[in-house]
C-alpha positions in Angstrom: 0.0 0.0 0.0 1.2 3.5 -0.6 2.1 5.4 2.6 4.0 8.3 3.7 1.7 10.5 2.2 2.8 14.7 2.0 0.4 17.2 0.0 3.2 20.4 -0.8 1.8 23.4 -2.6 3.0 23.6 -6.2 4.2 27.1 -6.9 6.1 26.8 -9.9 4.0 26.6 -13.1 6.3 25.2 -15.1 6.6 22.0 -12.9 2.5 22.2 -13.0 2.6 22.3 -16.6 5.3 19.5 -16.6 3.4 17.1 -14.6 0.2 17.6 -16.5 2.1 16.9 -19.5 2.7 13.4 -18.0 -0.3 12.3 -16.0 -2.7 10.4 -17.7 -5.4 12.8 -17.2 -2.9 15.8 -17.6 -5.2 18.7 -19.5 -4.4 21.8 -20.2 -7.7 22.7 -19.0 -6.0 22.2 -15.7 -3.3 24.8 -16.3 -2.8 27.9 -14.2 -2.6 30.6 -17.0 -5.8 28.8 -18.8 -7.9 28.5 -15.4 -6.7 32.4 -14.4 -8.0 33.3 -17.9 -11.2 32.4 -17.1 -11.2 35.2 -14.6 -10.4 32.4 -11.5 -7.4 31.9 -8.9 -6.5 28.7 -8.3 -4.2 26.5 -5.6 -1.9 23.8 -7.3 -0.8 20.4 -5.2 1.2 18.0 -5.2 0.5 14.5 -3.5 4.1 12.9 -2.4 4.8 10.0 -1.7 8.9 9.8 -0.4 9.4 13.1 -1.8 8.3 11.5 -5.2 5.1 13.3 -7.2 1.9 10.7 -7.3 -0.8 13.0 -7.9 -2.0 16.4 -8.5 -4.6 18.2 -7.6 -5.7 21.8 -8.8 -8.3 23.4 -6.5 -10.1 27.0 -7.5 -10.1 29.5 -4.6 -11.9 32.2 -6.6 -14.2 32.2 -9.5 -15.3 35.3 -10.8 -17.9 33.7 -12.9 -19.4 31.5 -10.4 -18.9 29.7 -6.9 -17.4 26.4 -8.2 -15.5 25.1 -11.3 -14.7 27.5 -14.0 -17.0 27.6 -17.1 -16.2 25.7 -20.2 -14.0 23.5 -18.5 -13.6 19.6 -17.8 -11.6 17.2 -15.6 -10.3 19.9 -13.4 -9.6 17.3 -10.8 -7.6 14.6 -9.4 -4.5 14.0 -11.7 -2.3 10.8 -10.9 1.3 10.5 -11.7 2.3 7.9 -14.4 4.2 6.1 -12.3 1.3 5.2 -10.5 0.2 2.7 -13.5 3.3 1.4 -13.9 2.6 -1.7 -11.5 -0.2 -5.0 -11.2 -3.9 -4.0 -11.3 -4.6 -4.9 -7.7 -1.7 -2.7 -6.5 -3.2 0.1 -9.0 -6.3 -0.1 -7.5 -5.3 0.1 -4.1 -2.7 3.3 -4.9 -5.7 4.9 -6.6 -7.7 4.4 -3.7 -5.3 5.3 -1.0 -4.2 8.5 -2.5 -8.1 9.7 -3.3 -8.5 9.0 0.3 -5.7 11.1 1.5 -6.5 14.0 -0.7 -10.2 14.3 0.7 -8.8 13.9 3.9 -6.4 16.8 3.2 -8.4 19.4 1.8 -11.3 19.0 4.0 -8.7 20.2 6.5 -7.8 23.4 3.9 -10.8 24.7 2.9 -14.5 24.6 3.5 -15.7 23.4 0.0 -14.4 22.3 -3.3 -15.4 20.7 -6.3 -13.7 18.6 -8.9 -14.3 17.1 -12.6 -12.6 13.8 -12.5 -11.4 12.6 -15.9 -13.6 10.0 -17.8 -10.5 7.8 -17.3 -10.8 7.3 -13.3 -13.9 5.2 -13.1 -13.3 4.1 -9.1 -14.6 6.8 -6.9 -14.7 4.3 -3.7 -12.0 6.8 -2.8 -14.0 9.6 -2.4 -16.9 8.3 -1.1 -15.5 6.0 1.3 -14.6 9.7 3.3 -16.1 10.3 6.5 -18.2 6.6 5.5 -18.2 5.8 9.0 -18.6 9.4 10.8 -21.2 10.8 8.3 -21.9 13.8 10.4 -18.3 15.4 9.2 -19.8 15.2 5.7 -19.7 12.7 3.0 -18.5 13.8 -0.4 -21.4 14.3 -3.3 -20.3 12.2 -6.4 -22.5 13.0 -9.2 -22.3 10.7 -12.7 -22.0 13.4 -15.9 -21.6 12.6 -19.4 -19.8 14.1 -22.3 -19.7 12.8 -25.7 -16.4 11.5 -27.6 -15.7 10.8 -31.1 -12.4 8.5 -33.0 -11.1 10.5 -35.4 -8.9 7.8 -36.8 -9.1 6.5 -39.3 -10.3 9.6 -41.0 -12.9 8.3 -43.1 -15.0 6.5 -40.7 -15.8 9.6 -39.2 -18.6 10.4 -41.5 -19.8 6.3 -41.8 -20.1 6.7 -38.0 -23.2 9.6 -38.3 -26.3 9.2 -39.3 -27.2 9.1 -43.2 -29.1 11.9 -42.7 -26.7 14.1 -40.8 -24.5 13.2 -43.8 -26.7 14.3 -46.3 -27.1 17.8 -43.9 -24.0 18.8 -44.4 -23.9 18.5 -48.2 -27.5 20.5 -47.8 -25.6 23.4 -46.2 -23.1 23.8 -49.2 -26.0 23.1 -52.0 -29.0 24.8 -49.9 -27.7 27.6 -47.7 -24.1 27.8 -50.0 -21.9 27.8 -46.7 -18.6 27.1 -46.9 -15.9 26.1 -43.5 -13.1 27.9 -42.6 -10.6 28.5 -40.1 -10.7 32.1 -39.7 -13.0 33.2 -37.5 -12.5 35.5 -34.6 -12.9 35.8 -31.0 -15.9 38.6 -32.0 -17.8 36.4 -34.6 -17.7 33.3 -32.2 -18.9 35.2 -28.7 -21.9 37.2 -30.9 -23.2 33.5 -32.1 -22.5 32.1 -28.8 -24.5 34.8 -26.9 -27.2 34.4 -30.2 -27.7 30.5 -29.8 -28.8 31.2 -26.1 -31.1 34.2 -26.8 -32.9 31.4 -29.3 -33.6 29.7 -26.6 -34.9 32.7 -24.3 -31.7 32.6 -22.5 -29.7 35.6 -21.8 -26.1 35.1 -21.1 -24.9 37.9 -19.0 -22.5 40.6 -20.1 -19.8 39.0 -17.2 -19.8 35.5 -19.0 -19.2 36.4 -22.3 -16.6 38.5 -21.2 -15.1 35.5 -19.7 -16.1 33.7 -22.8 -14.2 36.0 -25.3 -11.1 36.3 -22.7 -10.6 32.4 -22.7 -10.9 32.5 -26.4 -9.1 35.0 -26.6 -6.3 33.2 -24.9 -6.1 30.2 -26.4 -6.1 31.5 -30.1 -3.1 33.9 -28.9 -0.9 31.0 -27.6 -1.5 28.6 -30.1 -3.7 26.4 -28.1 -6.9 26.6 -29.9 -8.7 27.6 -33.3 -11.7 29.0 -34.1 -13.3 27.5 -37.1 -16.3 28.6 -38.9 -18.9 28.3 -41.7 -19.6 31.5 -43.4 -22.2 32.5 -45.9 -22.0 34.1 -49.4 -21.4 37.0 -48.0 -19.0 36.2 -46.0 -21.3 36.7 -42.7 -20.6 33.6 -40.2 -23.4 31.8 -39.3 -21.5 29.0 -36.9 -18.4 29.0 -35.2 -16.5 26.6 -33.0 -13.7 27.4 -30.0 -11.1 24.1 -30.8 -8.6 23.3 -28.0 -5.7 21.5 -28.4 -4.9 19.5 -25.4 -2.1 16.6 -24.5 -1.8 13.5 -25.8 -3.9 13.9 -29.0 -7.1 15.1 -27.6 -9.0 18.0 -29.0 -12.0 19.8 -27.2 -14.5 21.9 -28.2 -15.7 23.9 -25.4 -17.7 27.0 -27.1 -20.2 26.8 -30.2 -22.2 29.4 -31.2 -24.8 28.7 -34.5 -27.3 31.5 -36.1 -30.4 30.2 -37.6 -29.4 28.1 -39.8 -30.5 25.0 -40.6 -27.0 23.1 -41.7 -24.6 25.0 -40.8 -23.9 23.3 -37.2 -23.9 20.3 -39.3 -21.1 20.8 -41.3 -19.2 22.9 -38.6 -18.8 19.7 -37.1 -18.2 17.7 -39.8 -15.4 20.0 -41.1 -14.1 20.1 -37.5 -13.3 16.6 -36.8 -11.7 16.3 -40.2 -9.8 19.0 -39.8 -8.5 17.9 -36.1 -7.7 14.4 -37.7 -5.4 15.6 -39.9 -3.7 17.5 -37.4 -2.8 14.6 -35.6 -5.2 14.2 -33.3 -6.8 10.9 -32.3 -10.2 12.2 -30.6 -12.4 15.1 -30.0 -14.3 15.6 -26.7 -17.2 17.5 -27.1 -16.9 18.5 -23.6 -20.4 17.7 -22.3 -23.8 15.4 -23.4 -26.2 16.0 -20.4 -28.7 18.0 -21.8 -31.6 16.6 -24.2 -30.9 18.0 -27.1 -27.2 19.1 -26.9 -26.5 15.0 -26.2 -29.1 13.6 -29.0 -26.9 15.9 -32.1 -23.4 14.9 -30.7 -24.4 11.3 -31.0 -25.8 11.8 -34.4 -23.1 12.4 -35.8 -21.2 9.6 -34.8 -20.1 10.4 -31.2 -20.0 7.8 -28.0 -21.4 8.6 -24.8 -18.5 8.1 -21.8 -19.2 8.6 -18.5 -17.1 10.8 -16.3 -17.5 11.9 -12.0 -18.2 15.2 -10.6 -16.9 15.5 -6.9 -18.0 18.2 -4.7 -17.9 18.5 -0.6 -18.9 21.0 1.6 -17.8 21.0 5.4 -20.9 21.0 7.5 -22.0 23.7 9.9 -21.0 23.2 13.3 -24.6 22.9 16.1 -24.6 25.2 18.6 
């Protein structure tokens, strides 16, 4: 069993960035100059074992936006080492286990509430809700199942075969019907005006502080060469859907913001065109960073995308009876 467990504050963000670049749920949705562009602060540790790194855990202190995780992010959560799968399923298991343990143990020391997005790759959560099991007065950890939506992208021509026919056909439609065309030029202001459009379709006003936030994390990922923003544009050159791509480790690719006017093919092909073009970047899957609503989750598995299951952790220290 691992022992001799230490949690040390990480203060250096280029050994952050280095261990996410080698834990198997490493994101860069979990680094410090992405989370602080979504207008949040954020505490960075480091789970050590015999002053050797076994996990990592990012926890948000502040959130301008909102009182937990920031927006348009996933699996800001518990990270473990590599190292830590280098060894015999049963001893796996019980590191996992151990080391999930110690952090809930930890933090509920450190603060009074925190929340985390495990990655869709840690499917044993005994860990965290084996805290407090026995004294549940000291509060027991909330572990909510999510669901985003993931899709191959190699090789490159099933990607189509895996959609329905008539999503397909859709995005022929939109070249032939509405004469869109994709590209890979649009800009922060074209993709926060369809974003904030696609809500107010839906009577849902999106207020002015989140799509600030919205345009700033853009914003930031187009400037450091993490992202792209691709979209389909009209005749007269007016965009009528757009897509925010991220570029994360180890060939992943998300798409955290979408914004779509009213058209009727457009989203179609954006997606289309997107996958294709993140497959022959290099990448060998897209995460479509979320399938829990109704209709959101019934397109993303149209065209061709699996459901995968992922855990949402959140605890909250209870008050104390006078």
């Amino acid at each position: 069993m691992i022992n001799d467990l230490n949690l040390v504050l990480c203060t250096s963000d280029k050994e952050w960035a280095e261990f996410l670049a080698c834990s198997p749920q490493g994101t860069r949705y979990a680094l410090k100059e992405v989370i602080n562009s979504l207008s949040c602060k954020v505490d960075c540790w480091f789970v050590m074992s015999k002053q050797k790194i076994v996990a990592g855990i990012p926890i948000v202190t502040q959130n301008k936006a909102a009182s937990s995780l920031p927006m348009h992010t996933y699996y800001i959560g518990l990270l473990y080492h590599n190292d830590v799968y280098n060894c015999k399923a049963n001893r796996k298991t019980e590191c996992e286990i151990a080391i999930s343990e110690f952090v809930m143990d930890t933090l509920s020391e450190k603060y009074e509430k925190f929340e985390l997005s495990l990655h869709h790759s840690i499917s044993d959560v005994r860990g965290f809700d084996w805290f407090n099991y026995h004294t549940p007065d000291r509060g027991r950890a909330k572990i909510s199942p999510q669901y985003t939506a993931i899709s191959d992208l190699v090789p490159l021509g099933d990607i189509r075969t895996e959609a329905r026919g008539s999503r397909r056909r859709e995005a022929g439609y939109a070249q032939t019907r509405e004469g869109l065309t994709f590209h890979l030029d649009g800009t922060v202001e074209e993709l926060s005006m369809l974003y904030q459009e696609t809500f107010s379709r839906q009577s849902v006003n999106i207020p002015s502080l989140e799509s600030n936030i919205t345009a700033q994390f853009a914003e930031y990922l187009v400037k450091h060469d993490f992202g792209k923003i691709a979209v389909v544009r009209n005749a007269f050159g007016e965009a009528q859907a757009a897509g925010l791509l991220f570029y994360d480790f180890s060939g992943v690719v998300h798409l955290p913001v979408v914004g779509t006017k009213a058209t009727k093919y457009g989203g179609t092909m954006l997606y289309f065109q997107m996958m294709e073009y993140a497959a022959k970047k290099g990448f060998k899957y897209i995460d479509f960073n979320g399938a829990n609503s109704p209709s959101r989750s019934y397109f993303k598995h149209s065209i061709g995308a699996k459901a995968q299951l992922f855990f949402h952790v959140s605890w909250t220290r209870p008050l104390t009876k006078t």
